[in-house]
N, C-alpha and C positions, 0 to 999 in steps of 0.2 A: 676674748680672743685678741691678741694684737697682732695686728696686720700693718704692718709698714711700707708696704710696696702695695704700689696702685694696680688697679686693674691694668692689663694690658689692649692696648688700641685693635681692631677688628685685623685680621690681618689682608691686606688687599695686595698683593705683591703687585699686582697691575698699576695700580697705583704710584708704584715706589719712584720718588723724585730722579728726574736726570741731573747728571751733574756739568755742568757750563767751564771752561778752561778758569773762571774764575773763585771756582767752589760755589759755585749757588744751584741750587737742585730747583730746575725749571718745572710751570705746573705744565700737565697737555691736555687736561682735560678743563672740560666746561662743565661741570657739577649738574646742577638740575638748573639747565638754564632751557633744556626742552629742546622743541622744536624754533630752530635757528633761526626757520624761511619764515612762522608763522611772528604774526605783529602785536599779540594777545599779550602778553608775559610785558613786550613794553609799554602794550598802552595802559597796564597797568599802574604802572610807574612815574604816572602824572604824579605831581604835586597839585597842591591845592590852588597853588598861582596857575598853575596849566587847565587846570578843570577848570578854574572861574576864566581864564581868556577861551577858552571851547566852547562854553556855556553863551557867556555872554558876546563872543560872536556867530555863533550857533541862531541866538534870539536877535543879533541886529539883522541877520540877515534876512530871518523870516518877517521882521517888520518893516524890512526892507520893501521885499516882495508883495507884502499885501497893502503899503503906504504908494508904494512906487516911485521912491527914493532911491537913483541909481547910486547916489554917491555912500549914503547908507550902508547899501547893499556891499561895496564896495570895504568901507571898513570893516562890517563884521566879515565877508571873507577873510581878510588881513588877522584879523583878531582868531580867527577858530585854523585857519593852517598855521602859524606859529607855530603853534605848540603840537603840533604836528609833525612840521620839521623836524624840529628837534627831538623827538620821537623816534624819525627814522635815522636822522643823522646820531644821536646814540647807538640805537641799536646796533649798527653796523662799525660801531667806533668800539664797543667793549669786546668785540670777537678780536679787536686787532691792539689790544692790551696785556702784554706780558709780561710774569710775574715769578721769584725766585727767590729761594729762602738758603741762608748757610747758616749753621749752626758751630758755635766755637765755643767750647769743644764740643762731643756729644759724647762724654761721660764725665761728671763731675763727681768728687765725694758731698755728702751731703752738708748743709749747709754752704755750699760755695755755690759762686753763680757762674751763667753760662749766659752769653750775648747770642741775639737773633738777629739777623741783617737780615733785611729784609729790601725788594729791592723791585724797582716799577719801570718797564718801557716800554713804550708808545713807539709800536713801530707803524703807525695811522700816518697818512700824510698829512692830516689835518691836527693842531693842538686840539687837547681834551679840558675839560672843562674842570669845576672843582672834582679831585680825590677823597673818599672816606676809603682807609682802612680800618681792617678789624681779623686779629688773628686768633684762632682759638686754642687757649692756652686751658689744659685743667686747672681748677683754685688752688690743688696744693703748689701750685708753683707762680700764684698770685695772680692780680686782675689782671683782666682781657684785657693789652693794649688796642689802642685805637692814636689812628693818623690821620691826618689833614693835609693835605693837596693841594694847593692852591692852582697850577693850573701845569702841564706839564708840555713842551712844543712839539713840535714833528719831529720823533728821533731822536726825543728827548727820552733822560733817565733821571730817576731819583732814588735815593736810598734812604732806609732809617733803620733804626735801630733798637732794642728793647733789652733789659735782663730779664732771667727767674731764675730763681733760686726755690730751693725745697730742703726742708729740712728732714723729710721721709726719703726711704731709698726705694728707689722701685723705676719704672720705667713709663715716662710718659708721652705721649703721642702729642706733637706741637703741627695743629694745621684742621681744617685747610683755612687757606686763605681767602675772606670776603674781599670785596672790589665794591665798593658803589659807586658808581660815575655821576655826573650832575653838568649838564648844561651851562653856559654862560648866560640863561636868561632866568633857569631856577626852575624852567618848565616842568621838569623827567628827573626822575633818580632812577637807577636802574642798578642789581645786585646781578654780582657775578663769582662764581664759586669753584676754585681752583680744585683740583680732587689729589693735588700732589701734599704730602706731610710730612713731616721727620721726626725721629725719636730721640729722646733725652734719655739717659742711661744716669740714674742718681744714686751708685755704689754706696755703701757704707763708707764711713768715716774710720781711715785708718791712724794708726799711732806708731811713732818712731821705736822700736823696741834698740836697746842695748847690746852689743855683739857678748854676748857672756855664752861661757861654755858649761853646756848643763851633761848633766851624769850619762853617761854611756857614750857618748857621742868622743868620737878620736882625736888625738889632737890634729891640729890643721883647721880647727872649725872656725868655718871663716873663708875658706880657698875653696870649699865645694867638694873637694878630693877626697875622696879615702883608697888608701892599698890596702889588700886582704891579699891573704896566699893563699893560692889556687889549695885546690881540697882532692881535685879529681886525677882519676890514676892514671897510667902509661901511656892506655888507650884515650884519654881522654885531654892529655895533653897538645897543645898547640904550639908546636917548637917554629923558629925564626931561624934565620941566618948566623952564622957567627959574626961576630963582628968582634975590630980590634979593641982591646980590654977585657974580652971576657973571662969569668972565668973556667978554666976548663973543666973545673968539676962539676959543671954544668952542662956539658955536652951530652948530647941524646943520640946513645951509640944507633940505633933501631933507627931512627930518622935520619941519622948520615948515612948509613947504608942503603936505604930507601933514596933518598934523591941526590946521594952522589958527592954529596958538600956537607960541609961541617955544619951541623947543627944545632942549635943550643936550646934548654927549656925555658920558657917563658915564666919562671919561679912566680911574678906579682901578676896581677891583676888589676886594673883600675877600675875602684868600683864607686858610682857615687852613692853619697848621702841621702839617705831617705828621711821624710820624716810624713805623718799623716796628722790631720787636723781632723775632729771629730767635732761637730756640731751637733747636741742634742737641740733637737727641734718640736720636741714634742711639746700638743695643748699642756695637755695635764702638767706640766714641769715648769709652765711660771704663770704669773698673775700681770694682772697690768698692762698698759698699750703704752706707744708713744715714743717719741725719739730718747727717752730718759727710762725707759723700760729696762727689765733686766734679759730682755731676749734679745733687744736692739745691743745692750752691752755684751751680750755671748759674740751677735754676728759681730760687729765690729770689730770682737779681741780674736774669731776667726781669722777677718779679713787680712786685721794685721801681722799675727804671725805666718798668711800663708806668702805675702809680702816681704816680709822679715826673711823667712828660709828661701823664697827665689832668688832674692837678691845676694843670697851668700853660698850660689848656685848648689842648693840642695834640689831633689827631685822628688816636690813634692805630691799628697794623694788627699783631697779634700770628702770626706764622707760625713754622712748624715747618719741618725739614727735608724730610716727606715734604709739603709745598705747601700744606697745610690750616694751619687756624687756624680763631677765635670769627668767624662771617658777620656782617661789619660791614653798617651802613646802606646805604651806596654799594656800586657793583658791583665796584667796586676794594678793596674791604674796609673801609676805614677806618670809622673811628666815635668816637664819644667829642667832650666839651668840650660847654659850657653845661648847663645843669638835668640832660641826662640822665649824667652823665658818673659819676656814684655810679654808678648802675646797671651802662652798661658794665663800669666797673673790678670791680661783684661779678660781672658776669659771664666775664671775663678772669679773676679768681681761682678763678673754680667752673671755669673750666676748665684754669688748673693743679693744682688740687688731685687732679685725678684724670689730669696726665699722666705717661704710660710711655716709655719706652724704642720706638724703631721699628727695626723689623728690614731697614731701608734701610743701603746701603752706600755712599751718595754724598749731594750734596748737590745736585744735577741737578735735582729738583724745585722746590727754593727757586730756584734760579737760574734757572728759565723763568717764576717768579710775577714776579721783582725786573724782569727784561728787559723791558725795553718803554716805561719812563716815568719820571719824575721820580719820585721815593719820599720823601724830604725825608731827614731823618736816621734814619741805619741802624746799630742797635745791636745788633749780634749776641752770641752766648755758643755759645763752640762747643768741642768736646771735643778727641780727637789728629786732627790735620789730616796725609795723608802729603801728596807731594808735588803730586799730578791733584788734590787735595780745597782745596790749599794755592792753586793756580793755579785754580782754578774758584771761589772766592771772592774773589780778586784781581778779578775780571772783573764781579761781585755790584754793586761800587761803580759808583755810576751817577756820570756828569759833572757838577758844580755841586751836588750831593748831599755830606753830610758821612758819615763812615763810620769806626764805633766798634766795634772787638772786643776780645772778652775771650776768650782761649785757656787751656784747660785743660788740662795735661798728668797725663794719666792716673795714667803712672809718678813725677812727683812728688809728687802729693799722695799713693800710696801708700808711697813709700818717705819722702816730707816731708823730702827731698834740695832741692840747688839745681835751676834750670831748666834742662836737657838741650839739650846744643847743637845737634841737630835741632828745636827749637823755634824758640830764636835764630836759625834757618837761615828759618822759615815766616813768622816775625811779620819780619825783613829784605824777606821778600818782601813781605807785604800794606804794609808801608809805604812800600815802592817803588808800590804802585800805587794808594796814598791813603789807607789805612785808619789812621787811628789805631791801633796794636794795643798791647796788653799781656797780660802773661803773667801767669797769676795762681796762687801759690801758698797752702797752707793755713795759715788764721789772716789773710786778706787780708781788709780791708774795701775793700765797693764802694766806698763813701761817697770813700776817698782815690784808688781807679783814679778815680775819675769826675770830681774835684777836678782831677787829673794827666790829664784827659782837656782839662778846660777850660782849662788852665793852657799846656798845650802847642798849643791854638788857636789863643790869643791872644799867642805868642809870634810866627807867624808874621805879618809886617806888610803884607806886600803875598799878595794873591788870585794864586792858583793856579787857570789855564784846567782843570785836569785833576780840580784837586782840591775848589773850589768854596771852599777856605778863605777867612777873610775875617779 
């Protein structure tokens, strides 16, 4: 089973870091530091130099008392409250140590890295002594850094800094943050545990696709826009004002008598471009784990056409084999294009970054969502297809709709053999029944199926009733 995204962190919304005028999300909690008032937890915290000056003024003192040596007596008191002191004067110094983490950015595509600032202040009126940090980072996003401190003043501040990088996509939880304090005599260390955390968001790896215009889609593709002429009758029409230019054979006598003013019908419509991305996600449909996987190559060649069409303000609908997908705007799903269209696409990535594998055996859900209506262009990415999976996507392609797949065969990309002639048997069929299809081997870039997508469009000259090409 490959699994590319991490588990996700416990959710503690109580938890969730404040954010400071300078982007650092403050901790407010004291983790499991206990009870505050009690002395237990630091006198734990000796060191081995603190237990031997306790010990051994512990024992001067008592051979003080039975020798009757005032002066004696006198150094091992000296020798066993040291470390004492310093005891208390930590413990009430790590309550008043504040601590604050920014993360830049908090969504990366994977392999790129992301910086942690991390950031320490002593708002104590007394300097602190040596600092250990230690921040806790999952392994897929490399070792636990660890910081040193050498001594920090009253109202002092210090900052540091770390990468990680992941080459999985998924979502990983950065925190909390250890504090161990330490004395200027070496007596006490003392641990202190922030409860605030932050998330890393490590999207899949997307690819620059080509503006090429693929079969069905109008020209203008590229501007977002398409016109269509209104379909609905009299009653259904939305007439506007006249205005100068028009033409008159456009006047809607029933609506000027109605409100008195010349009015004219709305003939266009502005409709946008649709297009939906289909991700088979199914176990049974690939082999293999890993960032070099062929399921990692499905989501990524997702991620980037659903990037590709926001950016050329189409409205796009991202779905899955089992029927779900991101709830777009509309009830039909769609979303995306104009101001909000960043948004959607991080939302689109935050939700591949954490998809799985579905324990679905068909592809029967997607194909009761697609049923029903015009979808505009349908770009799928789909695993081993047998033959009921092969002919139930054949049927997917709606009429006057363009229709683009990418097939992955499981067994080549594991053995990174040629394409298996039950393949060449399934992608025969989908283009018997419209589908643009290509086979995609490892080491393929989208960029050139997607180039061989648009290229093979525009080859055909005359429209296809079946196929909607143009």
């Amino acid at each position: 089973m490959t699994t590319a995204a991490a588990p996700q962190g416990p959710a503690r919304p109580e938890h969730a870091p404040r954010t400071d005028d300078s982007g650092y999300g403050t901790g407010s909690g004291y983790g499991d530091d206990g009870d505050r008032g009690s002395l237990r937890a630091a006198l734990a915290g000796l060191t081995t130099r603190g237990r031997s000056f306790l010990a051994a003024g512990v024992a001067a003192a008592a051979c003080a008392y039975v020798l009757g040596q005032g002066d004696l007596l006198r150094v091992g008191l000296l020798l066993a409250v040291l470390p004492l002191i310093c005891v208390v004067v930590l413990h009430r110094t790590r309550h008043r140590v504040a601590a604050g983490r920014r993360l830049a950015p908090h969504r990366v595509e994977s392999g790129t890295e992301a910086r942690v600032h991390l950031r320490m202040d002593n708002v104590a009126r007394l300097p602190t002594g040596l600092l250990m940090l230690q921040d806790h980072v999952p392994y897929m996003l490399g070792p636990r850094p660890r910081f040193v401190l050498d001594r920090v003043e009253a109202g002092g501040r210090r900052e540091v800094s770390y990468r990680v990088r992941s080459d999985l996509r998924g979502r990983f939880p950065l925190g909390p943050l250890q504090l161990r304090l330490g004395d200027p005599f070496g007596m006490c260390e003392l641990t202190r545990s922030f409860s605030a955390y932050d998330t890393l968001t490590v999207i899949p790896r997307t690819e620059p696709l080509p503006p090429v215009k693929l079969g069905g889609e109008s020209a203008g593709y590229g501007e977002g826009q398409q016109r269509a002429l209104a379909l609905a009758g009299d009653d259904d029409i939305i007439p506007r004002a006249y205005r100068h230019g028009d033409d008159l054979r456009r006047v809607h006598w029933r609506s000027t008598a109605r409100y008195g003013e010349l009015m004219v019908r709305r003939e266009e419509q502005p409709q946008r471009a649709r297009c939906t991305v289909l991700l088979d996600t199914r176990e049974i449909a690939y082999e293999g784990s890993g960032p070099d996987s062929a399921f990692e190559w499905a989501v990524s060649g997702a991620a980037s056409v659903l990037t590709h069409m926001l950016e050329r303000g189409y409205a796009v609908r991202l779905l899955t084999d089992t029927g779900s997908g991101v709830p777009g705007e509309g009830s039909d799903g769609f979303t995306g294009g104009g101001h909000d269209s960043a948004d959607t696409a991080g939302l689109m990535m935050d939700t591949l970054a954490v998809v799985d594998h579905s324990e679905g055996a068909g592809l029967s859900r997607a194909h009761d969502v697609l049923r029903g209506g015009h979808e505009g262009l349908l770009v799928a990415f789909l695993g081993d297809l047998d033959e009921e999976q092969a002919a139930l996507v054949a049927r997917m392609r709606q009429r006057g709709g363009a229709a683009v797949a990418f097939v992955l065969d499981s067994g080549t990309w594991l053995t990174g053999g040629a394409v298996a002639g039950a393949v060449e048997d399934r992608l025969r069929r989908l283009r018997e029944a419209g589908w643009q299809a290509f086979a995609v081997t490892p080491g393929t870039r989208l960029a050139d199926l997607w180039q061989q997508a648009g290229g093979a469009s525009q080859e055909t000259p005359a429209a296809d009733t079946y196929g909607g090409w143009s």
